[in-house]
C-alpha positions as CSV (number, residue, x, y, z in Angstrom):
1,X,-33.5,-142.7,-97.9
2,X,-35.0,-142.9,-101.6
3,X,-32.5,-145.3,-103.1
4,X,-30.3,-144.4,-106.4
5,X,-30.9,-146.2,-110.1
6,X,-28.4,-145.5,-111.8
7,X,-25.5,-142.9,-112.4
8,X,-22.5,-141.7,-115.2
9,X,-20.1,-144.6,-116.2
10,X,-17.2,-142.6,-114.8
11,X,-19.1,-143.1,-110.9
12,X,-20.6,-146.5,-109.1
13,X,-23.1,-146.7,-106.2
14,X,-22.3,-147.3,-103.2
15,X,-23.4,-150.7,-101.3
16,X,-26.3,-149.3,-99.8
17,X,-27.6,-147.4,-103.5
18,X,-27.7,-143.8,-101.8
19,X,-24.4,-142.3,-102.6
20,X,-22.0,-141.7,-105.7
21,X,-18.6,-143.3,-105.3
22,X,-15.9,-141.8,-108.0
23,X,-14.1,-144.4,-109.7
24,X,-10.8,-142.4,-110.2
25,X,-9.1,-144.0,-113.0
26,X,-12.1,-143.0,-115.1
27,X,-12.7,-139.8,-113.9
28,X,-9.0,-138.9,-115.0
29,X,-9.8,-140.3,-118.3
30,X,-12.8,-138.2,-118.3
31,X,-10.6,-135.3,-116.8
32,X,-7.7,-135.7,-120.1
33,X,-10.4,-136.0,-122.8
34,X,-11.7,-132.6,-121.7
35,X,-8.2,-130.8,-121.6
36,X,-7.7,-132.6,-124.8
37,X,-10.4,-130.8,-126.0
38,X,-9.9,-127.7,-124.9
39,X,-6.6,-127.9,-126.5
40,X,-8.3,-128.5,-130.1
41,X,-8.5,-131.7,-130.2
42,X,-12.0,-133.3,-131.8
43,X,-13.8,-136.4,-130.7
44,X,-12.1,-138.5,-133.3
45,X,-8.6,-137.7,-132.7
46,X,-9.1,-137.9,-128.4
47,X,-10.9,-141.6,-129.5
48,X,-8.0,-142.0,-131.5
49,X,-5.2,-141.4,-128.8
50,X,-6.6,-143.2,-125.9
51,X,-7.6,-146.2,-128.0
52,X,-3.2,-145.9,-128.7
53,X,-2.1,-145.3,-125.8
54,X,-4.8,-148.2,-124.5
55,X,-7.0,-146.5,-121.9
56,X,-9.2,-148.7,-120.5
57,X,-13.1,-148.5,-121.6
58,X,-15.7,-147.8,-119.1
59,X,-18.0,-150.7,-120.6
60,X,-16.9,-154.5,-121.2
61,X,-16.0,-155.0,-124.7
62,X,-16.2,-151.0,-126.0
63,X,-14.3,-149.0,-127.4
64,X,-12.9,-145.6,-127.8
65,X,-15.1,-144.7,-130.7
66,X,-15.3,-140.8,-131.8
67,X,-19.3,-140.8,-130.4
68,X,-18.6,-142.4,-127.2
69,X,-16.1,-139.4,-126.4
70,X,-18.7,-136.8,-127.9
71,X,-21.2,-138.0,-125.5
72,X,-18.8,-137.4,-122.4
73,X,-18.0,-134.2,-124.0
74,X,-22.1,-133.2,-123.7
75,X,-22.4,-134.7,-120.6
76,X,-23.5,-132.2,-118.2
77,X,-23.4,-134.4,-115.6
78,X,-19.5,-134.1,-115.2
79,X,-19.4,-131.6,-113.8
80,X,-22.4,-132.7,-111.1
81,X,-25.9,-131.5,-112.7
82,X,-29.0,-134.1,-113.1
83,X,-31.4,-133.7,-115.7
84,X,-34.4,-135.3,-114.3
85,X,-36.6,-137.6,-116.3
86,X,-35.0,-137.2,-119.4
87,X,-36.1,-139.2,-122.5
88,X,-36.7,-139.9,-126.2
89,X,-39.9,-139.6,-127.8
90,X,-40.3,-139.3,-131.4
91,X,-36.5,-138.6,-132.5
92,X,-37.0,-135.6,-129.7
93,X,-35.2,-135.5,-126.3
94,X,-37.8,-134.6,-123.9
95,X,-37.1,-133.6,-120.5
96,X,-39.9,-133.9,-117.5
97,X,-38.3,-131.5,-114.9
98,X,-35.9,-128.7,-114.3
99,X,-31.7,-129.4,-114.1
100,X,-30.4,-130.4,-110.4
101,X,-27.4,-129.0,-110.1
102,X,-24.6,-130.7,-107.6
103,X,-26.4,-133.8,-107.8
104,X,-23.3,-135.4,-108.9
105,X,-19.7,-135.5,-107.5
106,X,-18.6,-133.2,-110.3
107,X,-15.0,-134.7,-112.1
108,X,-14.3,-131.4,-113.3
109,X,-15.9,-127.9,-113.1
110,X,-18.1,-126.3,-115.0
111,X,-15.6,-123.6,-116.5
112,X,-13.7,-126.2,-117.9
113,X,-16.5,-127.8,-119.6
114,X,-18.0,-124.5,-120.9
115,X,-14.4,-123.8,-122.0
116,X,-14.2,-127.2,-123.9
117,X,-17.5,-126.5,-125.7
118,X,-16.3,-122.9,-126.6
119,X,-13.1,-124.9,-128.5
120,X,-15.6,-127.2,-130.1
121,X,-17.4,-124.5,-131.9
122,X,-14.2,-122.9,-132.7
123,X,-13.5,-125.9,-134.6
124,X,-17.1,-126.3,-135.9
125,X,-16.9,-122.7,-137.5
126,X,-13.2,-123.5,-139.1
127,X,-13.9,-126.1,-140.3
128,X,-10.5,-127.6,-138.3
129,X,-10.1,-131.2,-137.4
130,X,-7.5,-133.4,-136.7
131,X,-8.1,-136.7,-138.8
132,X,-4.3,-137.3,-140.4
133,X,-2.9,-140.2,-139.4
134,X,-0.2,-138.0,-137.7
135,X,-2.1,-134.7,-137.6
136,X,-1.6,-133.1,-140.5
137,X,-1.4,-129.3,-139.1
138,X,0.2,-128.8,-135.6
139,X,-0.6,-125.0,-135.7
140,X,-4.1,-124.9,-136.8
141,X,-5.5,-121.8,-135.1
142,X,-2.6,-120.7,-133.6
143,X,-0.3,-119.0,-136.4
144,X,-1.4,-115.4,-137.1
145,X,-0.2,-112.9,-139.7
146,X,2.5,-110.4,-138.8
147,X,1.2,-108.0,-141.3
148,X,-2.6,-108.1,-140.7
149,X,-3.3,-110.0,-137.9
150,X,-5.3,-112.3,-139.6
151,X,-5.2,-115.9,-139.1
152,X,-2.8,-118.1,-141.2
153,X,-4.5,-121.1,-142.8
154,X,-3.7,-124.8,-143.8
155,X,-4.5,-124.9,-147.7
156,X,-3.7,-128.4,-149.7
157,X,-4.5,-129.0,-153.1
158,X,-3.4,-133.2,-152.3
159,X,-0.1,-132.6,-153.2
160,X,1.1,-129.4,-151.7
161,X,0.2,-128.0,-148.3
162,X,1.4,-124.3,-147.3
163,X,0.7,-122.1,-144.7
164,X,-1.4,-118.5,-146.0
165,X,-2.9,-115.3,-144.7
166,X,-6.2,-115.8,-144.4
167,X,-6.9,-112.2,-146.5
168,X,-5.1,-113.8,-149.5
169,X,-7.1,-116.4,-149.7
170,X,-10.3,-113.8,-149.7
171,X,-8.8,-112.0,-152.1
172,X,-7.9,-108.4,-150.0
173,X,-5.2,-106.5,-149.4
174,X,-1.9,-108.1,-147.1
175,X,1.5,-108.6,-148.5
176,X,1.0,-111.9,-150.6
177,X,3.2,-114.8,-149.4
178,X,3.1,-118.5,-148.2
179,X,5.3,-120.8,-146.5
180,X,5.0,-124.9,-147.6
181,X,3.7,-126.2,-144.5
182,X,6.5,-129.1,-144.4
183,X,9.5,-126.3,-144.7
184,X,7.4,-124.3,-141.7
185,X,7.4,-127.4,-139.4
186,X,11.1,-128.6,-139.7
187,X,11.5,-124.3,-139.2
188,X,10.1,-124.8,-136.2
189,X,11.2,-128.3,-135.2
190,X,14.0,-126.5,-135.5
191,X,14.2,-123.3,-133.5
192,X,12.9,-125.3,-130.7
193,X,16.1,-128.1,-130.9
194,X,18.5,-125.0,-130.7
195,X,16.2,-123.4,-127.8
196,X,16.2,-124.9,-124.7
197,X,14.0,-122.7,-122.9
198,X,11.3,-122.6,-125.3
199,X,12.0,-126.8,-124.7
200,X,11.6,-126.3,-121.0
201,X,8.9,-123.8,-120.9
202,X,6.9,-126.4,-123.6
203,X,7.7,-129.4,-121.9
204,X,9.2,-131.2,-125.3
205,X,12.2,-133.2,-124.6
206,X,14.4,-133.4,-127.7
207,X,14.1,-136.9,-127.9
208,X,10.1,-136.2,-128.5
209,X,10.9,-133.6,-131.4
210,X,13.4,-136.4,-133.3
211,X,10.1,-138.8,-133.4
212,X,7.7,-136.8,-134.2
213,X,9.6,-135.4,-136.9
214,X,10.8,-138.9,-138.2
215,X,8.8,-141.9,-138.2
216,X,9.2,-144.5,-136.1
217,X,5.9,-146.1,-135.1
218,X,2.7,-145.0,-135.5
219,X,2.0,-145.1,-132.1
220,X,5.1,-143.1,-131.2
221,X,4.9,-140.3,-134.0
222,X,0.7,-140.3,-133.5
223,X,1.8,-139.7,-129.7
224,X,4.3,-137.0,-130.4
225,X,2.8,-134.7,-132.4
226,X,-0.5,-134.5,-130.3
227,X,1.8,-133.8,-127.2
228,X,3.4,-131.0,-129.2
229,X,0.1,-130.0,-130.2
230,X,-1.4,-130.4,-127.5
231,X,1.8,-128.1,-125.3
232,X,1.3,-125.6,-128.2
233,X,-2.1,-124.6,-127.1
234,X,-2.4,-125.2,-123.2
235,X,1.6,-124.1,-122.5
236,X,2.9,-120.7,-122.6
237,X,2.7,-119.9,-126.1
238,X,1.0,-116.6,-126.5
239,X,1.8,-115.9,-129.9
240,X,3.1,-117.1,-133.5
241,X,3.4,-114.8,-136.3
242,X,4.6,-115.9,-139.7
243,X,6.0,-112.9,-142.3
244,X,8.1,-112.6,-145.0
245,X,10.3,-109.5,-145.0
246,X,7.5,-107.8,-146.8
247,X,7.7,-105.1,-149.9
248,X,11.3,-104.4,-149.5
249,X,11.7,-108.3,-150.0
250,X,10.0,-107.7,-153.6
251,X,7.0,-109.3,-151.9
252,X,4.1,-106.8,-153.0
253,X,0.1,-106.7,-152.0
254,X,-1.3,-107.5,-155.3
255,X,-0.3,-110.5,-158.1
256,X,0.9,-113.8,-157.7
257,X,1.4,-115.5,-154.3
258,X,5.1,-115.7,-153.9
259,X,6.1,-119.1,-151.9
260,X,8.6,-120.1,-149.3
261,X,10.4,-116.5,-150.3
262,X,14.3,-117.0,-148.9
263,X,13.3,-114.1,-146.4
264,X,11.1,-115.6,-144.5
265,X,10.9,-115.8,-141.0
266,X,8.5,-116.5,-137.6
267,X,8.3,-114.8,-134.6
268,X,7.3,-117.1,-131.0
269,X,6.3,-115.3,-128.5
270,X,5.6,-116.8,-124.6
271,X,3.5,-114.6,-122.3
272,X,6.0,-113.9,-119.9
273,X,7.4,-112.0,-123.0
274,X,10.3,-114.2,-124.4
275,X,10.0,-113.9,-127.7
276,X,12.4,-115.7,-130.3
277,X,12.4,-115.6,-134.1
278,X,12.4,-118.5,-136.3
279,X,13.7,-119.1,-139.6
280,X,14.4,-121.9,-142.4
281,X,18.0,-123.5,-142.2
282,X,20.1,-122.5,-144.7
283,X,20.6,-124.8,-148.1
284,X,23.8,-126.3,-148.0
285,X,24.6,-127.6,-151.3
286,X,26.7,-130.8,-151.2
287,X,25.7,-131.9,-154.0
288,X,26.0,-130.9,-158.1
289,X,23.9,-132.0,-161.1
290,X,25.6,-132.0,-164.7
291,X,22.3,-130.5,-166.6
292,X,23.1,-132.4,-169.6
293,X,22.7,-135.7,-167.7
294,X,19.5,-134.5,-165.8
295,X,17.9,-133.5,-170.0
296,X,19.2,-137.2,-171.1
297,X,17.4,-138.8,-168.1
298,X,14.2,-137.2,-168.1
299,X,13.9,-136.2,-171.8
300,X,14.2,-132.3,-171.2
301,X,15.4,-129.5,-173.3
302,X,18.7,-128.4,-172.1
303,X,17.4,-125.3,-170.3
304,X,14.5,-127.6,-168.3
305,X,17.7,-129.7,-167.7
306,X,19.5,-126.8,-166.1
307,X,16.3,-125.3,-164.3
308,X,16.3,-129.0,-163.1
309,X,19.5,-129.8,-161.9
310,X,19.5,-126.2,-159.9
311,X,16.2,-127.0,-158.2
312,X,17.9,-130.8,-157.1
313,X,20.7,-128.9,-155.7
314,X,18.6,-126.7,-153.0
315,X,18.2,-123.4,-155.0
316,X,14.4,-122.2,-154.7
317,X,12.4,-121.6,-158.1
318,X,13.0,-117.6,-157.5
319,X,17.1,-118.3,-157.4
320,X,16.9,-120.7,-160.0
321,X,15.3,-118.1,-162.2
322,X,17.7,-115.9,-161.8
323,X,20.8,-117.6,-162.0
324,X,19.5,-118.9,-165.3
325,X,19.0,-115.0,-166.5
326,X,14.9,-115.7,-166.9
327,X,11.9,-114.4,-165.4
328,X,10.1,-116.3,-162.7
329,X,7.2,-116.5,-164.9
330,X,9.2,-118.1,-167.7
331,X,10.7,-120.6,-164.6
332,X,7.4,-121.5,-163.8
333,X,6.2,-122.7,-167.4
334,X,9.6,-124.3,-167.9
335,X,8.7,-126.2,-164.7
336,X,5.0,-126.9,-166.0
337,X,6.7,-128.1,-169.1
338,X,8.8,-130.6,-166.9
339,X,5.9,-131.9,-164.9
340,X,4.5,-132.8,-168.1
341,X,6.8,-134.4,-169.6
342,X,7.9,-136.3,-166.9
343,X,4.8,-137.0,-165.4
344,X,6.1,-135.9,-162.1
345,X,3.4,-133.6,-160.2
346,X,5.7,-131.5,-157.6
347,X,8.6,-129.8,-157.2
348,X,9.7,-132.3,-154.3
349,X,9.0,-135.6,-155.8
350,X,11.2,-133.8,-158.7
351,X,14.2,-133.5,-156.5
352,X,13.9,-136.6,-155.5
353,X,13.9,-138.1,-158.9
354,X,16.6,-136.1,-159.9
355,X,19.0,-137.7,-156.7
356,X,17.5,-141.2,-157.6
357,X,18.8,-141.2,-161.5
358,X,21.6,-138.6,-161.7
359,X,23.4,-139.4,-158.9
């Protein structure tokens, strides 16, 4: 019997060099970084969570680097087929003979391999990754719109992140809304602390929701949020659809984009048909500014002071503007006006200098 040379790192030959011996540890590695990516995950962030969670390396002194897992990702030959005589010559692979298929023992089969290279090139055509240090979008390609149907994408500008139709953003025609992204998590984080079948049916203990929403360790947060991510895409979840309560909610299909609108809402749907909607907790205001202190602090006009202290106290920009018997437009240059004088670049990091020196 001709004897073997050689074979994939996640087998070994036997004593005799004529049969493939599965070295199971490894092949459950190679098993997880496949259902990894099938749930979304890119090379990076897989290297990324087995180098945490400190899964051994198939070779002496390596490491979990994003190429090494790219490789196993191409590598036909988990799921059993040989390419014969297969080498470089001048930059180009070249291969001498046709594929053998069940050369190998196969670690998985090849559905699941052609169905982790069909969520590769959904990412490649996004443009989605997953390179935050705690994953910066658990929903990306998941959340659709409830008016359109479109998909609902991630936008930051460095400071703020929010959640938009994916028409907006092109410009056409669907009710014109979007939801900060940090408001739509702790929404969710949320509706799924007070559910505890969408808990069970996910597989999130509460305990898992508290870390990933509050940082502990890196490890533990890091670990978390890809579980919940990870549970969001290969669990039951059929279907999340964000909306605002549309027109009748003053929320029109043309102008400005009107954001985190008190009316919003999300519905989760699981395919056996449970379906539960979600929405942001309610402000509860504990806490009241005196306006004049907030203008003496910060160096505002009394108005910014008021627009100020009512912003620090929960009210959104929209309520603010109202209470204060001004347009929303006129709200938002009064809040440009603040930003510039105070040299603050957000709404939140406003608030949060308002509760540091007007407490």
């Amino acid at each position: 019997m001709k004897k073997l040379m050689g074979c994939p790192a996640w087998l070994e030959l036997s004593d005799d060099r004529t049969s493939f011996i599965m070295v199971e540890e490894r092949a459950e590695t190679v098993r997880y970084i496949f259902k990894l990516s099938i749930a979304g995950f890119g090379a990076y962030s897989i290297a990324k969570k087995l180098t945490i969670n400190q899964f051994p390396t198939f070779k002496a002194g390596g490491k979990w680097d994003q190429s090494v897992v790219f490789n196993i990702l191409n590598n036909r030959a988990t799921y059993g087929e040989y390419i014969p005589g297969k080498y470089k010559k001048k930059n180009r692979t070249q291969v001498s003979g046709d594929p053998v298929a069940n050369f190998y023992p196969a670690v998985i089969d090849q559905k699941i391999f052609n169905a982790a290279q069909a969520s590769r090139r959904n990412n490649w055509s996004s443009g989605r990754g997953r390179k935050g240090k705690h994953i910066t979008n658990l929903f990306a390609g998941l959340a659709t719109c409830r008016y359109c149907g479109s998909s609902i994408k991630f936008v930051s500008n460095g400071r703020a992140k929010s959640l938009v139709c994916e028409k907006v953003l092109g410009g056409l025609d669907c009710v014109r809304f979007a939801w900060s992204y940090g408001d739509f998590e702790e929404a969710f984080m949320n509706l799924l602390k007070t559910d505890e079948r969408l808990r069970l049916e996910l597989s999130i203990p509460l305990a898992e929701l508290d870390v990933a929403a509050r940082s502990k360790s890196d490890r533990e947060v890091y670990n978390a949020r890809t579980s919940l991510a990870e549970q969001l895409r290969v669990g039951p979840v059929s279907l999340l659809q964000l909306s605002v309560a549309g027109q009748e909610a003053g929320v029109s299909t043309t102008g400005r984009v009107v954001k985190n609108h008190p009316k919003r809402s999300f519905i989760l749907t699981l395919t056996d048909g449970y379906s539960r909607i979600g929405r942001p907790a309610p402000v509860v205001r504990t806490v009241k500014f005196a306006p004049l202190k907030v203008s003496q602090q910060f160096g505002l006009t009394p108005r910014q002071g008021q627009l100020a202290a009512l912003l620090a106290e929960g009210e959104s920009l929209s309520a603010a503007a109202s209470i204060l018997g001004m347009t929303l437009e006129t709200a938002r240059w009064h809040l440009r006006k603040i930003f510039s004088l105070t040299n603050i670049h957000t709404q939140e990091d406003l608030v949060k200098s308002v509760f540091s020196r007007c407490l």
